[in-house]
N, C-alpha and C positions, 0 to 999 in steps of 0.2 A: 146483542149478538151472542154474548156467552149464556145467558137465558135459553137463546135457541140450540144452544151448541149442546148444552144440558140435558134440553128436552131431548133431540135426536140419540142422545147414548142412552139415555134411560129408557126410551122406544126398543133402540139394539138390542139390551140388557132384560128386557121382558120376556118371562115366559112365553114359551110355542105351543099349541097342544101336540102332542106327541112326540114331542123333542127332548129329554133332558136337558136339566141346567147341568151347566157346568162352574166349577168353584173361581176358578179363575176369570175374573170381569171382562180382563179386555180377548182372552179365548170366547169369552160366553158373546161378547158386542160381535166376532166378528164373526162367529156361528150364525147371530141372527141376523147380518147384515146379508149375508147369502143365501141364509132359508128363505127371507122374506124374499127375498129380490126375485127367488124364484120359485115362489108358492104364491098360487096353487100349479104354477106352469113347471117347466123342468128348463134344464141351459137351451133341450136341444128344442123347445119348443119355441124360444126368442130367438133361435137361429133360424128355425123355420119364418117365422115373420117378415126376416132381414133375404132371406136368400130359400124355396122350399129345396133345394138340394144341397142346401149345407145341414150336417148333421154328425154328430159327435160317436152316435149310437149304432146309426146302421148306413151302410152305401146307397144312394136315389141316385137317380137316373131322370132325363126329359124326354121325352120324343121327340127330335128335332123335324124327322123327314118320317113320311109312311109311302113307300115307292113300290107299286106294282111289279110282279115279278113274271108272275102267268093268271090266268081268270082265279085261282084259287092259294095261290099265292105273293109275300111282300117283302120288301126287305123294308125293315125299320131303324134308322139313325138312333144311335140314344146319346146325348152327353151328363157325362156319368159326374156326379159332384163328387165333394172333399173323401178322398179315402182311396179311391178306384187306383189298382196298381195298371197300366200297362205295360207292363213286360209277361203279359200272359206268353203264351206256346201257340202257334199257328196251328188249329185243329179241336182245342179246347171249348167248353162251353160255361155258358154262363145262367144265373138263375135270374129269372124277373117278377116279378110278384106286381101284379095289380089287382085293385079295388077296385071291384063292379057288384051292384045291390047288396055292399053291406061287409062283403067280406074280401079277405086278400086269396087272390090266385095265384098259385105258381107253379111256372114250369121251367126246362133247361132248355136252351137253344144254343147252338152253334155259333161262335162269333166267327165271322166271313170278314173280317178288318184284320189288315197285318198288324201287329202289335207297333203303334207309333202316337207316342204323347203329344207329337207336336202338332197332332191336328185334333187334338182332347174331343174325337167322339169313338164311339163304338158302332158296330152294326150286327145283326142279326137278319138270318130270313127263317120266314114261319111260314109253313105249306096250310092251310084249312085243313082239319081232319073232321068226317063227319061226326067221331064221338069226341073232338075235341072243344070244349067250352070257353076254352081258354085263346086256342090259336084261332077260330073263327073269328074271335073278338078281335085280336089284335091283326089279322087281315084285313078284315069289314068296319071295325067298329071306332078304334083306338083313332085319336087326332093329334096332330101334333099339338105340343106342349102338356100333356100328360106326364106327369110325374107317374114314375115307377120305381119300386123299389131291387136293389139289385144283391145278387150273392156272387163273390169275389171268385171269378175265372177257375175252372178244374178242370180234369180231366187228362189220360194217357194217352190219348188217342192224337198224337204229332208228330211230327216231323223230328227224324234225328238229326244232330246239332256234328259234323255238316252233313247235309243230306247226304243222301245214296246218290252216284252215278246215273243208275238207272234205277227208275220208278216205275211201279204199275200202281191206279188208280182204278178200283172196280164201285163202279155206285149205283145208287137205283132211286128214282124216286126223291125226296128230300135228304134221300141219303147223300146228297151231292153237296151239303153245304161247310162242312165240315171242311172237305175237299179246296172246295171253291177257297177259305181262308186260306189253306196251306197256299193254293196256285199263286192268288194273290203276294203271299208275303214271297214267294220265287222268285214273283215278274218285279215284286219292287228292290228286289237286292239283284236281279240278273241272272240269278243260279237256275233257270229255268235251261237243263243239258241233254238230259234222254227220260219226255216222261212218256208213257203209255198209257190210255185214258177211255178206261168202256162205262160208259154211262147208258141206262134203261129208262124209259120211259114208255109212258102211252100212248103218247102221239104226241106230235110234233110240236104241238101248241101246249103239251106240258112240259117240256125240259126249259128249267129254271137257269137263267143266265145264260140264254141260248146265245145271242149275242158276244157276250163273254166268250163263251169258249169256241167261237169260230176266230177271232179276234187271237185267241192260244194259237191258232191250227196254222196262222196266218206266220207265227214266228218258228225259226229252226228248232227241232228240240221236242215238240208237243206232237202227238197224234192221237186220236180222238176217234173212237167208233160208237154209233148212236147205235141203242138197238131198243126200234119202236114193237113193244111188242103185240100190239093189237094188227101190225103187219109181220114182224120176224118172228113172234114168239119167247118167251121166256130165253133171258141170257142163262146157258149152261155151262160151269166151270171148264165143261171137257170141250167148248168152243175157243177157250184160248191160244190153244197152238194154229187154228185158224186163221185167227187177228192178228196175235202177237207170238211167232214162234220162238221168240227168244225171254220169254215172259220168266222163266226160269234162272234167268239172271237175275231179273227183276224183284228189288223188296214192294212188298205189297200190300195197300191200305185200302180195307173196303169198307163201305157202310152203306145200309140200305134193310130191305124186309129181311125179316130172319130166316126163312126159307131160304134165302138166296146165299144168306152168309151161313146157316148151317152146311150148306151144298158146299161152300168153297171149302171150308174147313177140313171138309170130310174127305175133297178132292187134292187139296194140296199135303194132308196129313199121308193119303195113299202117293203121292208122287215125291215123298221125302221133304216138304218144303214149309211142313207147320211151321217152323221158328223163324222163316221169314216175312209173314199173315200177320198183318196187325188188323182187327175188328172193334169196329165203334157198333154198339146195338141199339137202339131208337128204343125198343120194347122189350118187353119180357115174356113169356105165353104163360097167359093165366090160367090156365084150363086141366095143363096136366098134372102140376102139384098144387094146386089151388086146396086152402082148407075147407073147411064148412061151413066156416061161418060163426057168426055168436056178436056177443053183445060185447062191445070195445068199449072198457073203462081207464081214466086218464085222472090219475088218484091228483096231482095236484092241482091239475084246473077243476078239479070237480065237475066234470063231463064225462058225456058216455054218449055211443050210436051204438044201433042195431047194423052191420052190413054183412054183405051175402061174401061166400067165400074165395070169390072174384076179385074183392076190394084191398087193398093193402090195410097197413097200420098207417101208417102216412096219410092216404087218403081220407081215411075214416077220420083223421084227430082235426084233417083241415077243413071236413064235412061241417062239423060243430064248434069250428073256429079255434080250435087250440094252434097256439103258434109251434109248429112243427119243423127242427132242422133238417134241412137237406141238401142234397148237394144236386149228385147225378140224376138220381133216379131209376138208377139200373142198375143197384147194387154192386156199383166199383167204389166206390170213396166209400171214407166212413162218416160221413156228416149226421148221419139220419139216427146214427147207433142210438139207443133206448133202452133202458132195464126192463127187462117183462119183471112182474113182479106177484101175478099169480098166472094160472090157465097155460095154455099153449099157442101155439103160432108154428104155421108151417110155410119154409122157403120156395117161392114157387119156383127156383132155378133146380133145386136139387130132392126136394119133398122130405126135406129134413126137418123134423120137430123138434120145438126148442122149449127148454123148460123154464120155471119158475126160479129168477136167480142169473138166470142167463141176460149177455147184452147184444140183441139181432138190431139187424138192418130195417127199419120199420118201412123202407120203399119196397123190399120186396118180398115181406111177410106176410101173410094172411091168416085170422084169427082163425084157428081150429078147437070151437066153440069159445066159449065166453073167457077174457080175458082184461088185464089189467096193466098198467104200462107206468113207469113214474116219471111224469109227463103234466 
């Protein structure tokens, strides 16, 4: 027994390739008892073995449920493993990252679940977009018990801590989901007391959570006006006093197409009420300060794309699989921030050029010509 007991320290005690020795015997036994144990794998990779959403290194996620929501939209379950905080903000989003042929996708989506640990899942809904690759998939594609990887809840776009009295809710589109989280976490605490609720849509059979919110209309407190607009026409800021003539009380959260939320902006800016407008934006328009274009270099993965000056920095690095931080996507957080480190980039929000040395937002950047990033 002490033969073996011998053999196994002098095993410990052996050199590693690429490890220094260290002078001390029993610091060097216990170096190698943990290299070895976890070469060539890593801790989080015996964790993954044991459990795949236990992980030391990053947040996963399952797909528990994939629940239809309209023909082109789902709401998806996930329960999120070791790390996940729920005390997010009702309105906030979150990032998901999934692996299809090879590489990881990600995007942000709105959590629609009031923040509550005791029922340890999360939810999301994702509309189909025709240039979207990502939420197609997870519409159509995605099965329960898919592991996905997750980025820890962000976002300004909530509810104030206690709410307002009186609420207005203006939305369009998938702009409703955001929304639909705040109504959620109301109806589960009861603070549901004067809201006002204009949601847009195409027709009937696409307003998402239709159910849902007739279900709202049914309790004291909620009122609710559809406006389909392939019969009413686009909803117009200066239809409010129509609807809701008291909207002017009202603090006011909208999200939906940009068009609709520049309009509001513009209209409640002229009616003295900017600083009560809270806006979430889905997108960003790439067209008016879009750069030109050029060759994206990513000095320490040792990667590079060619993209047009349509494409982000962000997009470009996860074109060629660099692992790129992010958050929002919309240049509110600072998760995505990057060194440019030669060339130029120009902000598609504002057509501001940023020089070499500088640290921008790589979600809503675009290379103006050829550039470099320390990434």
């Amino acid at each position: 027994m002490a033969m073996k007991f011998k053999d196994l320290a002098r095993w410990l005690e052996e050199p590693i390739e690429g490890v220094p020795a260290l002078e001390n015997r029993r610091l060097n036994a216990v170096r190698g008892f943990f290299a070895r144990l976890t070469t060539p794998l890593i801790p989080d990779d015996y964790l993954h073995l044991v459990n795949p959403l236990w992980s030391a290194r990053e947040l996963r996620g399952r797909v528990v449920e994939v629940r239809p929501e309209t023909a082109d939209s789902a709401t998806l379950v996930i329960k999120p493993g070791w790390g996940f905080r729920f005390d997010y903000q009702p309105g906030q989003f979150v990032g998901i990252g999934l692996h299809i042929n090879g590489r990881w996708h990600w995007r942000s989506y709105s959590l629609i679940s009031p923040p509550a640990r005791d029922e340890g899942v999360i939810s999301i809904a994702v509309k189909a977009m025709p240039e979207g690759f990502l939420s197609t998939h997870l519409v159509g594609g995605v099965k329960p018990g898919t592991i996905v990887r997750l980025a820890a809840p962000q976002g300004d776009f909530t509810l104030t801590e206690p709410p307002p009295e009186k609420i207005l809710f203006v939305t369009a589109g998938s702009g409703i989901t955001p929304v639909v989280g705040m109504l959620r976490t109301l109806a589960r605490r009861d603070e549901i007391a004067d809201i006002a609720h204009i949601h847009s849509a195409r027709r009937s059979d696409d307003i998402m959570f239709r159910a849902e919110l007739s279900g709202y209309e049914e309790r004291a407190g909620y009122q609710l006006h559809l406006q389909l607009t392939t019969e009413d026409g686009k909803f117009m800021p200066e239809m409010l006093d129509e609807h809701f003539p008291d909207w002017r009380e009202r603090e006011v959260w909208a999200c939906g197409p940009q068009a609709l939320l520049d309009n509001l902006e513009v209209y409640m800016e002229e009616q003295g009420r900017a600083g009560h407008l809270h806006v979430e934006r889905f997108t960003i328009n790439r067209t008016a300060n879009a750069g030109e274009g050029g060759t994206v270099k990513f000095r320490r993965s040792g990667k590079a794309v060619e993209v047009d000056g349509a494409t982000t920095v962000l997009e470009a690095g996860e074109k060629v699989g660099v692992r790129m931080p992010f958050g929002c996507r919309m240049g509110i957080c600072h998760t995505c921030v990057a060194e440019l480190s030669e060339g130029f980039v120009r902000d598609l929000r504002s057509g501001r050029e940023s020089n070499p040395g500088e640290r921008v937002k790589t979600c809503v950047n675009t290379p103006a010509g050829n550039c470099t990033f320390e990434l």
